[in-house]
KEZA-116453 format. One record per residue (C-alpha): residue number from 1; z, y, x; residue in one letter. Coordinates in nm, 2 decimals, decimal comma, always signed. Example, Ala and Ser with C-alpha at 12.3 -4.5 7.8 and 13.67 -1.06 7.14 Angstrom:
REM KEZA-116453
- 1|+0,78|-0,45|+1,23|A
- 2|+0,71|-0,11|+1,37|S
***
This chain:
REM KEZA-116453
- 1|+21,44|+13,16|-5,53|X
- 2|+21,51|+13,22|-5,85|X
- 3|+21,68|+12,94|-6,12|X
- 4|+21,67|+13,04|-6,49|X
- 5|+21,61|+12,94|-6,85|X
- 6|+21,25|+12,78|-6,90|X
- 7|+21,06|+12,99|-7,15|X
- 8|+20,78|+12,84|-7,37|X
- 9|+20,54|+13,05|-7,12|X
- 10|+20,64|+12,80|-6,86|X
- 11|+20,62|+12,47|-7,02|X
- 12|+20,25|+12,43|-6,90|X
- 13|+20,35|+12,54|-6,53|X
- 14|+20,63|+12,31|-6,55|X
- 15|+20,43|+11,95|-6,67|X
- 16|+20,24|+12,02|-6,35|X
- 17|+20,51|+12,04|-6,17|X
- 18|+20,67|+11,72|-6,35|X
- 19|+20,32|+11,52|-6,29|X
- 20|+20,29|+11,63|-5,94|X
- 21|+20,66|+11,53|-5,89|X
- 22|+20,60|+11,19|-6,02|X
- 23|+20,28|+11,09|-6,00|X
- 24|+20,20|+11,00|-6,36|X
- 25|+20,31|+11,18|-6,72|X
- 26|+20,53|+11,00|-6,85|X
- 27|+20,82|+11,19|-6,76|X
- 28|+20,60|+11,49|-6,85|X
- 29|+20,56|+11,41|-7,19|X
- 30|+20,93|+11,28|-7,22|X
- 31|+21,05|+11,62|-7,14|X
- 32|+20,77|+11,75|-7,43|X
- 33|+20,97|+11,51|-7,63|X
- 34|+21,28|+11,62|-7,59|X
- 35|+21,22|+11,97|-7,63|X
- 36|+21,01|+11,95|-8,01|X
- 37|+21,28|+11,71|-8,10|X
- 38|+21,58|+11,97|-8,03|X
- 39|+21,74|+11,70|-7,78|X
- 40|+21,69|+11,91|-7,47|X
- 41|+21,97|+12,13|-7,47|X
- 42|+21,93|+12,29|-7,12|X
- 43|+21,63|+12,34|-6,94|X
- 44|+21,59|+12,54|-6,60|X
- 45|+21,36|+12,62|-6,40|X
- 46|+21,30|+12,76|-6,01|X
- 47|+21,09|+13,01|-5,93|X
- 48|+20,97|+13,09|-5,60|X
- 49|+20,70|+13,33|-5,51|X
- 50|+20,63|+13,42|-5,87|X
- 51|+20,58|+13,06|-5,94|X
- 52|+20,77|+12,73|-6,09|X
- 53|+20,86|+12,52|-5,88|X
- 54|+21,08|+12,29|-5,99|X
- 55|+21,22|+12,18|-6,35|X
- 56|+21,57|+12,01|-6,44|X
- 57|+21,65|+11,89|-6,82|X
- 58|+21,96|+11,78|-6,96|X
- 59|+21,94|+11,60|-7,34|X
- 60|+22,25|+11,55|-7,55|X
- 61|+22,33|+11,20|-7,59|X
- 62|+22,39|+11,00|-7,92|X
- 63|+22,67|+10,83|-7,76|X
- 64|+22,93|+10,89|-7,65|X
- 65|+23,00|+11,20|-7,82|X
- 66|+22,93|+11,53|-7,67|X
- 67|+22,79|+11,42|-7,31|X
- 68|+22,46|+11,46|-7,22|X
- 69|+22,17|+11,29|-7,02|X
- 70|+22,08|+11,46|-6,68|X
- 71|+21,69|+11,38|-6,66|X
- 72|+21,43|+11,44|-6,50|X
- 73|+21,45|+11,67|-6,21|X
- 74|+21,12|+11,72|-6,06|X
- 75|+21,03|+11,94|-5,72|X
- 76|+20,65|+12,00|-5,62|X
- 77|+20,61|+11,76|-5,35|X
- 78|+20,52|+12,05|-5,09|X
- 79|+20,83|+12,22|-5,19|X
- 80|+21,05|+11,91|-5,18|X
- 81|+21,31|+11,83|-4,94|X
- 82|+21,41|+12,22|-4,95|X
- 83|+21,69|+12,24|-5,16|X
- 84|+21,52|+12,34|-5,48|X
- 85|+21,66|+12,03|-5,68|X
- 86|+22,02|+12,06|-5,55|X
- 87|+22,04|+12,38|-5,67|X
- 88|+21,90|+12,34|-6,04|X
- 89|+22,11|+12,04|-6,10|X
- 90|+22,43|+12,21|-5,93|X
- 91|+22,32|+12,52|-6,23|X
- 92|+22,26|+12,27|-6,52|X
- 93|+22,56|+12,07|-6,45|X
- 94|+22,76|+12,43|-6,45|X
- 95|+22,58|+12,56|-6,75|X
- 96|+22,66|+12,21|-6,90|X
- 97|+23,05|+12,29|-6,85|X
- 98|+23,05|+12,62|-6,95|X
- 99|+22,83|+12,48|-7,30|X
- 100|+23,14|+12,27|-7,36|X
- 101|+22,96|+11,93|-7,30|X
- 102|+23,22|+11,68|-7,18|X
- 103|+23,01|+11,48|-6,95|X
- 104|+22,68|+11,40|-6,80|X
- 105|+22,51|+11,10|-6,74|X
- 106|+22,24|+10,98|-6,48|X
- 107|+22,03|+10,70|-6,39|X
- 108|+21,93|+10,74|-6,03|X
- 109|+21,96|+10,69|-5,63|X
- 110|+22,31|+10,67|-5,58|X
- 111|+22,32|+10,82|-5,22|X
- 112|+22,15|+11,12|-5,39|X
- 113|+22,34|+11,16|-5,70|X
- 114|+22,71|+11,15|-5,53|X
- 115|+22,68|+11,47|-5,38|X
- 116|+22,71|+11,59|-5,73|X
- 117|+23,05|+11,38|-5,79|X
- 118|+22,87|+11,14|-5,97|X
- 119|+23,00|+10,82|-6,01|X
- 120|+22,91|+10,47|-6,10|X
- 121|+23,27|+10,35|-6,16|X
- 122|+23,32|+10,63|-6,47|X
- 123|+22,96|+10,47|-6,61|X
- 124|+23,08|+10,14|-6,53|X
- 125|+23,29|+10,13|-6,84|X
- 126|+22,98|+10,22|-7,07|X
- 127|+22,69|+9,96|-7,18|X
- 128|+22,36|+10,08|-7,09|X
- 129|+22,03|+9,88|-7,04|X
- 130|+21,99|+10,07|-6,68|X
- 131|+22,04|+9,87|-6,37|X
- 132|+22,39|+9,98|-6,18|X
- 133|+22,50|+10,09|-5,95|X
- 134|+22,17|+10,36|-6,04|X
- 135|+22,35|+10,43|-6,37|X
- 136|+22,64|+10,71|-6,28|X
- 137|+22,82|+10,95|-6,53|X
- 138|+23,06|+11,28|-6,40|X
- 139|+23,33|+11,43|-6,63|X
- 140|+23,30|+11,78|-6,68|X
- 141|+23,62|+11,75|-6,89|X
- 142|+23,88|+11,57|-6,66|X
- 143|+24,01|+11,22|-6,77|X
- 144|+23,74|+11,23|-7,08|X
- 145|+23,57|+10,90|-7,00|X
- 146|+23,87|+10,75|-6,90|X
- 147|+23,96|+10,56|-7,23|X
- 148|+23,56|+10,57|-7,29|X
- 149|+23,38|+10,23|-7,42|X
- 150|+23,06|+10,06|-7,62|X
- 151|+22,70|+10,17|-7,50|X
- 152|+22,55|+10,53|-7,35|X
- 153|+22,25|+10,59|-7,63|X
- 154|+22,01|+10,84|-7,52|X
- 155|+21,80|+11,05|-7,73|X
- 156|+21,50|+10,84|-7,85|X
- 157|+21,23|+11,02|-7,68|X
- 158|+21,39|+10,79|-7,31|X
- 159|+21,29|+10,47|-7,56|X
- 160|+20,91|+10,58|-7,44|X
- 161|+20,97|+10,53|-7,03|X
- 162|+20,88|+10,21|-6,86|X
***
């Protein structure tokens, strides 16, 4: 396997991938969103075999300041269950560190998104419109969300999901 930068030859390749993942487009075209309004600001892909695989996105956030939005991963269902996932979100969240982005933020299955170090007490202090205890944030910057308050406000594209 192979996890690196998507390249505008894989963005077809990867909303299969996203549709298949899902079921339906609509995180498909939020990711399309994201990228032609410059809010995506890492985007990775796995490659297996010659072929995509798998697709994680991270969006800046308009609030708080410098944190981002972990969303959506998406495996091909036959190649789920396999690791692929784990590993591109373990990259991202490193390539989010290293980009000097202070936290991430995730709405999703709790049992899943704790192996990460995510946390639903650190989002707890935030407003968001998400149900808890599904909305979890990680600090990438120790102690940065500690003093944190007032709402998490994604990038408008997320305004477009059911």
């Amino acid at each position: 396997m192979i996890i690196r930068d998507e390249s505008r030859d894989d963005i077809r390749a990867v909303r299969q991938v996203i549709v298949a993942a899902f079921g339906r487009a609509e995180e498909a075209d939020l990711v399309d969103m994201l990228r032609q309004s410059g809010d995506a600001v890492i985007s990775l892909v796995a490659e297996d075999d010659g072929e995509i695989v798998a697709q994680v996105m991270f969006s800046r956030l308009r609030a708080p300041a410098h944190c981002v939005a972990l969303a959506p991963v998406s495996v091909t269902p036959s190649r789920q269950k396999q690791g692929f996932g784990s590993r591109l979100i373990r990259h991202g969240i490193a390539r989010a560190k290293h980009d000097g982005w202070r936290a991430v933020f995730v709405l999703g299955e709790p049992e899943y998104y704790r192996r990460f170090d995510f946390s639903g007490a650190l989002a707890g202090k935030f407003e968001t419109p998400y149900p808890r205890p599904y909305f979890m944030a990680l600090e990438l910057t120790p102690g940065c969300l500690s003093e944190g308050r007032g709402a998490v406000i994604h990038a408008p594209a997320f305004r477009t999901l059911d």
